[in-house]
PLY file of the C-alpha trace (Angstrom):
ply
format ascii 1.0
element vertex 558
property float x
property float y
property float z
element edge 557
property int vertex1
property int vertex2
end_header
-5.50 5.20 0.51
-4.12 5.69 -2.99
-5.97 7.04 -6.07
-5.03 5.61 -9.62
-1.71 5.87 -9.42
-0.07 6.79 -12.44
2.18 3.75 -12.37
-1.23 2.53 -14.49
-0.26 -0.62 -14.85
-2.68 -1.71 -11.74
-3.22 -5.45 -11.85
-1.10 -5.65 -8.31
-2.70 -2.83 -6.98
-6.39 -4.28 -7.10
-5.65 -7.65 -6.35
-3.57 -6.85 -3.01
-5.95 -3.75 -2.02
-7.61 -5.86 0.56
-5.16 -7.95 2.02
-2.90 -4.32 1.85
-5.39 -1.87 3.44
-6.36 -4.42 6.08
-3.24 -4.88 7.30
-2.43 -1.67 7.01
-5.17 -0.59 9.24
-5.35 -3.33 12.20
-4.50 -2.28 15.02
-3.92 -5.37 16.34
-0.81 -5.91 14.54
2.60 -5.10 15.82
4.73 -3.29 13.02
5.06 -3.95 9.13
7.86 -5.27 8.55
7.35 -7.35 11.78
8.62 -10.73 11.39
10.22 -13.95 13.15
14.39 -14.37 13.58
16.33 -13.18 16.11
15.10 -9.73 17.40
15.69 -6.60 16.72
15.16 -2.96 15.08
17.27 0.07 13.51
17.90 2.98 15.48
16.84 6.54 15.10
20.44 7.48 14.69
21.57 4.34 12.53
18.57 5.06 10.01
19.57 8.57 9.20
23.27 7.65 8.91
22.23 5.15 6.25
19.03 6.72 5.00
19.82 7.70 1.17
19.86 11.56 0.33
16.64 12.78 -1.33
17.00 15.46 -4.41
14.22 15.93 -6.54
14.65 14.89 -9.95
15.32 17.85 -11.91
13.70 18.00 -15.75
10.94 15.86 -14.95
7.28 17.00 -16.20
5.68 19.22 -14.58
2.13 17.56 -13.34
-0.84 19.64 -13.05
-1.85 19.17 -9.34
1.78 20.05 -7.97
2.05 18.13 -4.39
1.50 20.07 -1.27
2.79 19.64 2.14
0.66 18.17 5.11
1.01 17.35 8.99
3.95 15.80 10.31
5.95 15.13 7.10
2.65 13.99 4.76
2.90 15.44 1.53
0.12 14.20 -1.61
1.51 12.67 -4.77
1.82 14.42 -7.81
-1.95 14.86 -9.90
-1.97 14.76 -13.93
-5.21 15.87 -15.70
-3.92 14.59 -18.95
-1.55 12.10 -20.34
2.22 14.30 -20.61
2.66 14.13 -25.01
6.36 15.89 -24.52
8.25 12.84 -23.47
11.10 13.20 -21.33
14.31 11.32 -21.01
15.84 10.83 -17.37
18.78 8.56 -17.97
21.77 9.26 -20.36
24.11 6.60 -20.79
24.98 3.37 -20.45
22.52 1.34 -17.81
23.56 -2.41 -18.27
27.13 -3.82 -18.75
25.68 -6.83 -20.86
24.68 -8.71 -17.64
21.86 -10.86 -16.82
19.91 -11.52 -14.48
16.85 -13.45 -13.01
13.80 -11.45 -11.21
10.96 -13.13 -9.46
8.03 -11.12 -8.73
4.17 -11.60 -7.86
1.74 -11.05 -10.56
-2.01 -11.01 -10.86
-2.46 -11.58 -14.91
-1.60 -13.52 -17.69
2.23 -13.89 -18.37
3.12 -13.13 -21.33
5.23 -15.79 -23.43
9.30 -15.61 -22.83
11.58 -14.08 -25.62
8.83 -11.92 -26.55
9.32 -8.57 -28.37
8.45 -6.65 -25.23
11.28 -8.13 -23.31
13.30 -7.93 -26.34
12.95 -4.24 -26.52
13.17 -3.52 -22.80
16.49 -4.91 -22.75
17.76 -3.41 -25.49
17.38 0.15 -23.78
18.72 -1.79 -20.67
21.70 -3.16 -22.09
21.64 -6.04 -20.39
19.58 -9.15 -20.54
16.69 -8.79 -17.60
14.57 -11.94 -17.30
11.59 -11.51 -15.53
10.18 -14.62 -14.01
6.65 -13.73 -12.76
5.23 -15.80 -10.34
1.53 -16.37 -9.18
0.44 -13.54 -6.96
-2.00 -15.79 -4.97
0.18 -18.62 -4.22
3.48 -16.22 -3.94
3.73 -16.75 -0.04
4.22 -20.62 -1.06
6.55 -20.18 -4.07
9.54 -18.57 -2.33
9.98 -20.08 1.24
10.87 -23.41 -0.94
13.46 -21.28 -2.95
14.78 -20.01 0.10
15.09 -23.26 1.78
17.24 -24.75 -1.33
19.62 -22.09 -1.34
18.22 -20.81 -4.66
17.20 -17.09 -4.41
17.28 -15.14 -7.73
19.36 -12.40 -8.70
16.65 -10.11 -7.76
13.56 -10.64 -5.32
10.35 -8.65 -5.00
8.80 -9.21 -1.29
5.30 -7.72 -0.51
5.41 -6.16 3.17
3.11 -8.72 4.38
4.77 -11.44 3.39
7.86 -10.96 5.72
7.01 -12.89 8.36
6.64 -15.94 6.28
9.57 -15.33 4.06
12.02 -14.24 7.50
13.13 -11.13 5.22
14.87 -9.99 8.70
16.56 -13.42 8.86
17.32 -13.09 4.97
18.98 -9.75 5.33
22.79 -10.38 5.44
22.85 -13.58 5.16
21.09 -14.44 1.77
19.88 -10.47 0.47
23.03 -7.87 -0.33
23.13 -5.01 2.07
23.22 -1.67 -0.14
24.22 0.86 2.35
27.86 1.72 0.51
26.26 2.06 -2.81
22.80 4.00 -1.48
23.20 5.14 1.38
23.48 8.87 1.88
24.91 10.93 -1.69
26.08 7.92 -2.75
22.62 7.37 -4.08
22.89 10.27 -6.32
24.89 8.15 -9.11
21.41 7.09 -9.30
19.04 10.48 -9.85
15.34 8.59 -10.70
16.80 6.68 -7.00
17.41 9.67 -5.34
14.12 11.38 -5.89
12.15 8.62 -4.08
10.82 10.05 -0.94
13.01 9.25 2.01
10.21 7.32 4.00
10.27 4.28 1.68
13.86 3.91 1.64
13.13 3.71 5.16
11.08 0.08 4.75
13.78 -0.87 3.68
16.53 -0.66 6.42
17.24 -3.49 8.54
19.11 -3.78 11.63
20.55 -0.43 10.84
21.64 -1.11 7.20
20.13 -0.57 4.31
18.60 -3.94 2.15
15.19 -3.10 -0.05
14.84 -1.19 -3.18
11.40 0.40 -2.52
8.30 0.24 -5.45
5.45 2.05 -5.25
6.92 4.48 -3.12
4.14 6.92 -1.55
4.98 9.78 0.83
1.11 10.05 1.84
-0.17 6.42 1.58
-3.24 6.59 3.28
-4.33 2.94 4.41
-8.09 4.12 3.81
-11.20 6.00 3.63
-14.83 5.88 3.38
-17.10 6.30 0.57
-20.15 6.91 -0.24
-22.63 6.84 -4.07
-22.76 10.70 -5.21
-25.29 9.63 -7.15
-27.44 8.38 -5.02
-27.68 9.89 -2.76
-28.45 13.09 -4.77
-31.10 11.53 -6.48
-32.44 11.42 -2.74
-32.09 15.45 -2.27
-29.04 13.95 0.28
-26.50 15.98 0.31
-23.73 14.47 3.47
-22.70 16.68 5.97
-21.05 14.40 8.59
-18.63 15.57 11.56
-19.38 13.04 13.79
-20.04 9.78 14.44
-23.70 10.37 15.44
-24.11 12.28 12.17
-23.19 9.20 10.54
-25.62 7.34 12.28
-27.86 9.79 11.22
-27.26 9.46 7.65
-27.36 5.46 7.94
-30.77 5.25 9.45
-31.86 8.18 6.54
-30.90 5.93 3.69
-30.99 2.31 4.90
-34.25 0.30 2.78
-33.90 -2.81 3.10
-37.59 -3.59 1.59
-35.58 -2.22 -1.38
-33.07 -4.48 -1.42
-30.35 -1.68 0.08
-28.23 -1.48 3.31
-26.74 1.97 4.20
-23.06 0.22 4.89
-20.70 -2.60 3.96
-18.43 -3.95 6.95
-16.40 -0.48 7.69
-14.89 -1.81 11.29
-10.83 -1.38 10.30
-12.04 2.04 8.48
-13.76 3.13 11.62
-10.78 2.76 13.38
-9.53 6.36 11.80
-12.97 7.48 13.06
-12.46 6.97 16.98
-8.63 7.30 17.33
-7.78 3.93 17.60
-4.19 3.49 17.26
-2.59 1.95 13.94
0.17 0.48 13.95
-0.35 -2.38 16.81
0.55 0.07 19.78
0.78 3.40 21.54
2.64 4.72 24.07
1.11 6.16 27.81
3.57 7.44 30.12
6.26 5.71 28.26
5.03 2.53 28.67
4.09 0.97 25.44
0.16 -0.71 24.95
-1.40 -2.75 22.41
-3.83 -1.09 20.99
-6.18 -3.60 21.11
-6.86 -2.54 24.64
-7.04 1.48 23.95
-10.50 2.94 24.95
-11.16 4.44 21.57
-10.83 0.56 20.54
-13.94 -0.55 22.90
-16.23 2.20 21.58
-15.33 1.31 17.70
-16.39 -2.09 18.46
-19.74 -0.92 20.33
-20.21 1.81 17.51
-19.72 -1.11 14.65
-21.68 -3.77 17.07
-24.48 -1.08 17.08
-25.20 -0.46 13.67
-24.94 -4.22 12.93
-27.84 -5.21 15.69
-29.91 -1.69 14.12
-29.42 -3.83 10.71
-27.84 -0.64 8.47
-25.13 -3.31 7.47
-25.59 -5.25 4.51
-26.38 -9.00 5.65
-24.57 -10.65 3.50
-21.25 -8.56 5.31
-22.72 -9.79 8.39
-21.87 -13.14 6.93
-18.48 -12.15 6.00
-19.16 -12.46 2.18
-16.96 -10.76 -0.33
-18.49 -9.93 -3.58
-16.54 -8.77 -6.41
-17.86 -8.15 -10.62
-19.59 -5.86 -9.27
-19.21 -5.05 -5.42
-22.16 -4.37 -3.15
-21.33 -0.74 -3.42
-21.05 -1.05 -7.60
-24.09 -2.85 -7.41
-25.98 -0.33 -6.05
-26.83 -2.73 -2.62
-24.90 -0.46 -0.02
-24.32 3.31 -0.38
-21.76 3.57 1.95
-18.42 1.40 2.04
-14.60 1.52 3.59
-11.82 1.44 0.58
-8.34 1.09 -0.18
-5.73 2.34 -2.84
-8.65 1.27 -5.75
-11.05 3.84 -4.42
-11.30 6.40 -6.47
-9.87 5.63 -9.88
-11.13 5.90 -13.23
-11.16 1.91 -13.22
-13.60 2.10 -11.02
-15.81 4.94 -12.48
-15.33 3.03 -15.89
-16.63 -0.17 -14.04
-19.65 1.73 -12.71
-20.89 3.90 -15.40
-20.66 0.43 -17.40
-23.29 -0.97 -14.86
-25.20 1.87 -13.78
-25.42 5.66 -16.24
-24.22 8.47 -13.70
-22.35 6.11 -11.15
-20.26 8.60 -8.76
-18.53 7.25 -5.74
-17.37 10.07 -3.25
-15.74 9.92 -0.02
-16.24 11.66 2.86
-13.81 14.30 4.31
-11.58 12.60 7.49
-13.98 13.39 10.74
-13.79 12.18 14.14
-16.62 10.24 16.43
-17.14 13.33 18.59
-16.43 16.39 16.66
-13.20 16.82 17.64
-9.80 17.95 15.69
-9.67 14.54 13.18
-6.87 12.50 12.49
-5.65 10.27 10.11
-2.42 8.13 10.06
-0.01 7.51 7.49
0.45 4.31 6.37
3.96 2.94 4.98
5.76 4.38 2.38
6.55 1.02 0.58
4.16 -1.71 0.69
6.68 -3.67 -1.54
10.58 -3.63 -1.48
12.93 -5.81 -3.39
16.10 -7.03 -2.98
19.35 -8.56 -4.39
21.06 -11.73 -4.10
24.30 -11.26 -1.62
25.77 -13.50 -3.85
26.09 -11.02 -7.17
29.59 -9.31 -7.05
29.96 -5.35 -6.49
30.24 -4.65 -9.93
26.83 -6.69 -10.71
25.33 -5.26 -7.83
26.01 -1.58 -9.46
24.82 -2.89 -12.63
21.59 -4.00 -11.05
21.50 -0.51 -9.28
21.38 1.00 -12.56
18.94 -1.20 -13.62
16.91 0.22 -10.92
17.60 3.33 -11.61
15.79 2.87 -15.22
12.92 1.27 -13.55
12.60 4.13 -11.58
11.86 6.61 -14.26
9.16 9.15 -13.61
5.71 9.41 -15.60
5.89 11.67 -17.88
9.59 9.97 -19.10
10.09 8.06 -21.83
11.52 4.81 -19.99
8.18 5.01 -18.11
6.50 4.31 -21.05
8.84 1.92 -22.22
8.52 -0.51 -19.27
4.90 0.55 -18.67
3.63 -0.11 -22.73
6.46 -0.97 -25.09
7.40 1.01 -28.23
5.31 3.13 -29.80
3.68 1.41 -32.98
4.56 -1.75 -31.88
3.13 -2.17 -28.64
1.01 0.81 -28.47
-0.56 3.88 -30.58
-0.71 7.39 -28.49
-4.48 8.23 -28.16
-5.98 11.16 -26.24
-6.18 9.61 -22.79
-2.91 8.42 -23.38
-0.98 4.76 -24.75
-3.62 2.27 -26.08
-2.49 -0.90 -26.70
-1.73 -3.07 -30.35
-2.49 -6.63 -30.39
1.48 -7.53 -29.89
1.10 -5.13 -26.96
-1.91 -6.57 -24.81
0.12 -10.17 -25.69
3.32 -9.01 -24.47
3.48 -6.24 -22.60
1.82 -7.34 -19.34
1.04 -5.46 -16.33
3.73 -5.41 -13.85
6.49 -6.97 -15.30
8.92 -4.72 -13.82
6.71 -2.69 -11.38
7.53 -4.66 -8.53
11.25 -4.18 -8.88
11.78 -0.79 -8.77
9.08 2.14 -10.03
9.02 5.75 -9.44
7.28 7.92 -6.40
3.00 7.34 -7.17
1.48 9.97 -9.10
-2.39 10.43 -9.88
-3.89 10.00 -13.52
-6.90 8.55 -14.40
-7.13 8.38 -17.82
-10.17 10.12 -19.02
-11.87 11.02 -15.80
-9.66 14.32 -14.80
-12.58 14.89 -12.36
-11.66 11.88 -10.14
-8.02 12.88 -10.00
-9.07 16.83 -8.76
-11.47 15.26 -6.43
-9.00 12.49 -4.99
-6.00 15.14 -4.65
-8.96 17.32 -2.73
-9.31 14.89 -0.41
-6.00 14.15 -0.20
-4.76 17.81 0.48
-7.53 18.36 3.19
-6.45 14.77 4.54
-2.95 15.35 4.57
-3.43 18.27 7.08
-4.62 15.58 9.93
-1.96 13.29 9.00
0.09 11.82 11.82
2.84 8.82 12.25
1.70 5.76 14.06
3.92 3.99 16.19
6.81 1.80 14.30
6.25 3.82 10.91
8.09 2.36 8.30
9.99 1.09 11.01
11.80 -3.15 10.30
11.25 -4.79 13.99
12.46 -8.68 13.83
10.24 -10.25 16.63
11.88 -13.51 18.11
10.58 -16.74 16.60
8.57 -17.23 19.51
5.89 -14.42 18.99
5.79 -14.62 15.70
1.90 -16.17 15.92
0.66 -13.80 19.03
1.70 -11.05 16.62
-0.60 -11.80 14.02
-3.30 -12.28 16.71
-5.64 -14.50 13.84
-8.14 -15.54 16.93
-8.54 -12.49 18.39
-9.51 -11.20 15.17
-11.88 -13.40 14.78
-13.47 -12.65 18.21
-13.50 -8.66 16.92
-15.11 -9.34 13.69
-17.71 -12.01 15.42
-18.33 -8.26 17.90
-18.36 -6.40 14.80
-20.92 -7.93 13.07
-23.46 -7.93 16.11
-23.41 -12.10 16.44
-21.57 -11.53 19.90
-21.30 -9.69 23.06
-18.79 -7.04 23.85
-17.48 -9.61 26.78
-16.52 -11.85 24.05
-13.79 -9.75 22.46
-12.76 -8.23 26.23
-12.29 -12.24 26.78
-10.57 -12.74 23.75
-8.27 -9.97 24.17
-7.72 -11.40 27.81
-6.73 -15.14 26.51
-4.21 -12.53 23.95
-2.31 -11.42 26.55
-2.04 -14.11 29.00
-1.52 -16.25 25.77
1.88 -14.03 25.16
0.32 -10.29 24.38
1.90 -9.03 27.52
5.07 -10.75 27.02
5.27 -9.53 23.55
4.50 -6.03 24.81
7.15 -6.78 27.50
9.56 -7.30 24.87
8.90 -4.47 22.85
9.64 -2.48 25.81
12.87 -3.40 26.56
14.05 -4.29 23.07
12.84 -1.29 21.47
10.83 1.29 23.64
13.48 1.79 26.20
16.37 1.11 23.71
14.97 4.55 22.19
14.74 2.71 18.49
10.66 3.83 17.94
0 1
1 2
2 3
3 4
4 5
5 6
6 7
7 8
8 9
9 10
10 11
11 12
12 13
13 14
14 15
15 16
16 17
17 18
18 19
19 20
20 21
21 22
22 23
23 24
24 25
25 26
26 27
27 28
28 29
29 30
30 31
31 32
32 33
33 34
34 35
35 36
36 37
37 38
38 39
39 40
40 41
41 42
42 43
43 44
44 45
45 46
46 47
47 48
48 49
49 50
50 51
51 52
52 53
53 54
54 55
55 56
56 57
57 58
58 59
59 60
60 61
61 62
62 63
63 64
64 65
65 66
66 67
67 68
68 69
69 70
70 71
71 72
72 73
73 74
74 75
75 76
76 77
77 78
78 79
79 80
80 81
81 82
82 83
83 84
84 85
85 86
86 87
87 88
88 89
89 90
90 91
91 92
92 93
93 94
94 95
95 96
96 97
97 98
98 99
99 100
100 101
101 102
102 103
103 104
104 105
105 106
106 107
107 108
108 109
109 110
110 111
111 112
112 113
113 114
114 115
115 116
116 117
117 118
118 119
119 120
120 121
121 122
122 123
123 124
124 125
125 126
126 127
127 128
128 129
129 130
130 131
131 132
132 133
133 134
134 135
135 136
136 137
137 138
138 139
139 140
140 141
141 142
142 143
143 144
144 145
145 146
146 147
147 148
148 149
149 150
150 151
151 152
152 153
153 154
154 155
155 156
156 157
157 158
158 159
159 160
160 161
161 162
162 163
163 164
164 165
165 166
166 167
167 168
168 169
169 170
170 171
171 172
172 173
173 174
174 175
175 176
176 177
177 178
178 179
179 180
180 181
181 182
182 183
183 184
184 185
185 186
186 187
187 188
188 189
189 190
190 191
191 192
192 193
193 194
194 195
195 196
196 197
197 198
198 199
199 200
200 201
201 202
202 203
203 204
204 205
205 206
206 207
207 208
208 209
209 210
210 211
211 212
212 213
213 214
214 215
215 216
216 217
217 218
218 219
219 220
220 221
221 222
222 223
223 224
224 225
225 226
226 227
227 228
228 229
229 230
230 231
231 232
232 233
233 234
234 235
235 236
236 237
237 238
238 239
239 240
240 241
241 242
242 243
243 244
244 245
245 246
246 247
247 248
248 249
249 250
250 251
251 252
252 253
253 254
254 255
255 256
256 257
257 258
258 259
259 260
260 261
261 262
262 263
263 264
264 265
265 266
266 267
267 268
268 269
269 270
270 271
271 272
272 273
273 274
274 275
275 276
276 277
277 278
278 279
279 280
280 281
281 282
282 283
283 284
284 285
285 286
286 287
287 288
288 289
289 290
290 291
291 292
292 293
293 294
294 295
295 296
296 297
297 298
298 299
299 300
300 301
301 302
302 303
303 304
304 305
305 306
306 307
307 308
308 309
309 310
310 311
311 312
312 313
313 314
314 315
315 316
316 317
317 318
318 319
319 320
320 321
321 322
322 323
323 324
324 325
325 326
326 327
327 328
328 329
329 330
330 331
331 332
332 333
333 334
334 335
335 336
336 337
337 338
338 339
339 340
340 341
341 342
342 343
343 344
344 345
345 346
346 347
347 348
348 349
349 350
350 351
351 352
352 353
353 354
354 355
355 356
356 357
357 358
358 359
359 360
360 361
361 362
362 363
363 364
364 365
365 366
366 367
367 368
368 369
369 370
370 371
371 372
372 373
373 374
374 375
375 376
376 377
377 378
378 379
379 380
380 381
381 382
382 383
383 384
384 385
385 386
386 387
387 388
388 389
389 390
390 391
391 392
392 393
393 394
394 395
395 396
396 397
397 398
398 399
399 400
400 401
401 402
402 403
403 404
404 405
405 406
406 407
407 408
408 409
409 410
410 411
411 412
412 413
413 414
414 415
415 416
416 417
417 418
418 419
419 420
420 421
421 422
422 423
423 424
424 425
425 426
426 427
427 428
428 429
429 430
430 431
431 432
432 433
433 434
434 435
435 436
436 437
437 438
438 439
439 440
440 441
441 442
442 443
443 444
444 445
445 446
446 447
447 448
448 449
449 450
450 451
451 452
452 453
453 454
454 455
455 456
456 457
457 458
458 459
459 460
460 461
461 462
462 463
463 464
464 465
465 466
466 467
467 468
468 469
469 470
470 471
471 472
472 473
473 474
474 475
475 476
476 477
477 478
478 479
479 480
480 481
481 482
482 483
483 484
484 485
485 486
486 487
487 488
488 489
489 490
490 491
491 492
492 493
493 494
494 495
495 496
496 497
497 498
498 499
499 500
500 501
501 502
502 503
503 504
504 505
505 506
506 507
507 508
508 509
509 510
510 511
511 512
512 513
513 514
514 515
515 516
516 517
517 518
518 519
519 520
520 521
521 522
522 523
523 524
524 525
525 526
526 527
527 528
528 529
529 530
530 531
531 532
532 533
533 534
534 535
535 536
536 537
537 538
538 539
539 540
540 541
541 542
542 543
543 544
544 545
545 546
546 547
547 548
548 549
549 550
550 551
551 552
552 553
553 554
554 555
555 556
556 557
């Protein structure tokens, strides 16, 4: 789960927060950067060879809510109460060599007109001629395989996690995308500083087959897939007041506030974010004995279907869930018809508290503190570090691939820096006037300088601002410090594992989804997922499992 993060510019960020969080919480899917081609992973002792070295940047502003340390290498992003006014500048120099080059990216708004003054002024501080080519976010898994299939790759590539299967990014590696290891790796990175102070677990997504590839964005070092939530103000204008440890306690609390005379269900469809609840294992599999599972067949699995089947049949979920409805403008919990719902990295933003005090005076959305179903010790896992890498064309020389590395190295500029706010808003008076909650855009700036026009090439480590609702950043980073101390590493985190062509389809395991969502929502028997999950494995689950074992598990490479 991820708070506003103060790259602002958010269009990606709530358009992919379903399709993100889900996948970043089944646990019926094998690793992240899973994918089709040959076979293979990194090992433990390749990864560190190549991992880059990580320095904090040094002269960056100082944010409000410092980050603190949590379980097993967690530690929360960065929280700023108000916009930074005392600009800093991170890179001195030269960046570009007059170069240029082509990026194509996904994007979930308008695209602004080429040539504009935006572009014009961003590459002016680049020094080099940077065309960004954005392409339609909801068809993007259909605009690049043909690209890759012609031989015609741009300069520069943005590739969302989940898409790797269907763009081969393990096949791509080496062949078609530049390996970066003698430029990055290790204190070579530290020609690049804004580089070097990403965390070290997204430059991690990015290794293949023991060499380094992908240019992390959006790098996180807590990146929570989710939580749950629940209306504040609701449920205080019920004398309510949630105290909930265990999973009968939030049975308890369902059955207090369901009405459905009135037209409200105590949940939405919560099933992947009960999976933190019972101890299911993310991240596809687990290990017993050495041996590795899927976790599909882990006991804690079982009794989060029979927990979600149960409050489906006791009708606390909305119907229209049941039916496997999404509603958006506003959302069953917006709308006031659910008080309790499972969220992603738009949770708790001040989007979404503008959104709801717009529709409803006093709208508060809260989320519970991490708890398990039985009262025991919680945990929660950590999700990747990079939902979104990009890379560059093997075919661009050393001394363009530096150039582009430098390029980078701009993009990466922390908030708080002046290049943020270049590539984030334009220049000042132009694009955008400084208000109190910070940049507000001109005219020429809402025309030109769209969201995410460079964010998915290379952007600092998140921070947390919400512009004008302080309150949701202290009470996000609250969670997120309390959170962090449960934090643990699933199996194959931020680990690249090329499955063979073969299991690329029992990997994403569509039907058996189906048959856990059909459990889920009460319309079937637990017998139908347990024969689901049968036809799974004798359909190539155990041979997949079979292969992670001796291709990975006893290869010592997890």
């Amino acid at each position: 789960m991820s708070s506003t993060n103060a790259f602002p510019r958010r269009g990606f960020l709530t358009a992919s927060a379903g399709v993100a969080g889900a996948i970043g919480l089944s646990p019926l899917l094998a690793a992240c950067g899973n994918n089709g081609g040959k076979g293979g992973a990194s090992t433990k002792a390749a990864i560190q060879a190549v991992l880059p070295t990580y320095k904090p940047l040094s002269g960056a502003v100082t944010p409000d809510i410092p980050s603190v340390a949590g379980a097993n290498g967690a530690m929360t992003n960065p929280g700023f109460l108000a916009y930074p006014t005392n600009l800093v500048k991170t890179v001195t120099g030269a960046v570009g060599s007059g170069g240029k080059y082509t990026g194509v990216a996904p994007s979930w708004n308008p695209v602004p007109p080429a040539g504009n003054s935006f572009y014009t002024a961003v590459n002016k501080a680049l020094g080099a001629n940077f065309v960004s080519q954005p392409a339609n976010g909801n068809t993007y898994n259909t605009v690049i395989p043909p690209l890759i299939a012609a031989n015609k790759l741009p300069d520069w590539l943005a590739v969302p996690g989940w898409l790797n299967s269907q763009f081969n990014t393990g096949g791509l590696v080496g062949t078609r995308l530049a390996d970066l290891t003698t430029y990055l790796g290790g204190d070579a990175i530290l020609e690049y500083p804004n580089l070097a102070a990403l965390p070290s677990g997204a430059w991690q997504c990015g290794i293949w087959n023991n060499r380094l590839y992908g240019i992390p964005t959006n790098a996180d070092s807590l990146g929570f897939a989710g939580a749950l939530y629940y209306r504040k103000d609701l449920l205080d204008a019920k004398g309510i007041t949630p105290n909930v440890k265990t999973a009968d306690d939030f049975m308890a609390l369902g059955q207090e506030i369901n009405n459905p005379k009135g037209g409200v269900w105590a949940f939405d469809d919560l099933l992947v974010y009960l999976y933190q609840v019972f101890k299911v294992p993310l991240g596809g599999w687990y290990l017993e004995n050495g041996k590795i599972k899927n976790a599909g067949e882990h006991p804690a699995m079982l009794e989060c279907l029979a927990w979600a089947n149960k409050i489906a049949k006791a009708g606390l979920v909305h119907p229209d869930a049941i039916a496997g409805v999404n509603t958006t403008n506003p959302s069953r919990f917006m709308a006031g018809k659910v008080f309790i719902e499972g969220g992603g990295a738009s949770g708790m933003s001040g989007s979404d508290a503008k959104s709801g005090t717009a529709g409803k005076a006093g709208y508060q959305r809260a989320v519970f503190p991490v708890f398990s179903f039985d009262g025991s010790t919680p945990t929660i896992a950590l999700g990747g570090s990079s939902g979104y890498l990009s890379y560059l064309n093997k075919n661009l020389s050393p001394a363009q691939i530096k150039e582009c590395l430098r390029i980078a190295n701009f993009f990466a500029a922390p908030f708080g820096s002046s290049e943020y706010n270049l590539l984030n808003y334009g220049v000042e008076g132009i694009h955008y006037t400084m208000g109190a909650d910070g940049p507000v855009r001109t005219t020429e700036g809402s025309n030109t300088a769209a969201d995410s026009i460079y964010g998915f090439f290379s952007t600092p480590q998140t921070a947390v601002y919400n512009a004008g609702y302080p309150d949701v950043t202290k009470a996000y980073e609250t969670w997120c410090a309390d959170a962090a101390k449960y934090a643990y590493k699933p199996m194959f985190w931020n680990l690249n594992i090329t499955v063979p062509d073969q299991y690329s389809k029992i990997a994403g395991a569509s039907e058996l989804w189906d048959a856990t969502q059909a459990v889920a929502h009460g319309k079937q028997p637990m017998s139908y997922y347990q024969d689901a999950y049968s036809t799974w494995k004798s359909g190539g689950g155990d041979a997949l499992g079979t292969w992670y074992q001796q291709n990975v598990i006893d290869k010592g490479l997890s």
